[in-house]
N, C-alpha and C positions, 0 to 999 in steps of 0.2 A: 182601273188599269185596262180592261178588257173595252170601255168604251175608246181609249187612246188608239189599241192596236184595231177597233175598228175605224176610225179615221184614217190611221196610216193605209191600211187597206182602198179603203174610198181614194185617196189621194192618188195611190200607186196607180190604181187600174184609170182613173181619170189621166194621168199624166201619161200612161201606155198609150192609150186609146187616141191622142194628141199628137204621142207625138209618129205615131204611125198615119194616121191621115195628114200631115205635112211632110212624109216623108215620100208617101206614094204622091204627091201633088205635081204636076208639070212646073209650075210656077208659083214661090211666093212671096209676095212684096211687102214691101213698109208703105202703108199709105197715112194721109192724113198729120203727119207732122205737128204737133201743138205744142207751143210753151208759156207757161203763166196763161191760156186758156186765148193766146195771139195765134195765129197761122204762121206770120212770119215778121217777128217783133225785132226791132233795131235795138235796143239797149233792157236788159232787166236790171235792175236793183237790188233784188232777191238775192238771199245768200243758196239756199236750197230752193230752184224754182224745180215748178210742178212739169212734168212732161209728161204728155200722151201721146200713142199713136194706135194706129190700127193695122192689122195683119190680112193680108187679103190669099186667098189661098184656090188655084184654081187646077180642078181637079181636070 
């Protein structure tokens, strides 16, 4: 139990520390775009396709 409420701890101060450096940020964008591991794909077949992007964050 005591190891659970140390994760929840790690988590909390991890997600703090996040989301106040994108809060103090001038700018931050969605870069990078990917779907099924395409840039910019015309048709998936996928019932659940995979998406990724990246967050760019400029202080």
């Amino acid at each position: 139990m005591k190891r659970n409420q140390i994760w929840v701890n790690l988590f909390t101060i991890v997600l703090m520390y996040s989301s106040f450096a994108v809060f103090g940020a001038k700018t931050t964008t969605v870069i990078d775009l990917v779907c099924e591991y395409h840039t910019n794909p015309v048709g998936i077949d996928i019932m659940k396709p995979r998406l990724s992007w990246k967050i760019q964050v400029i202080f």
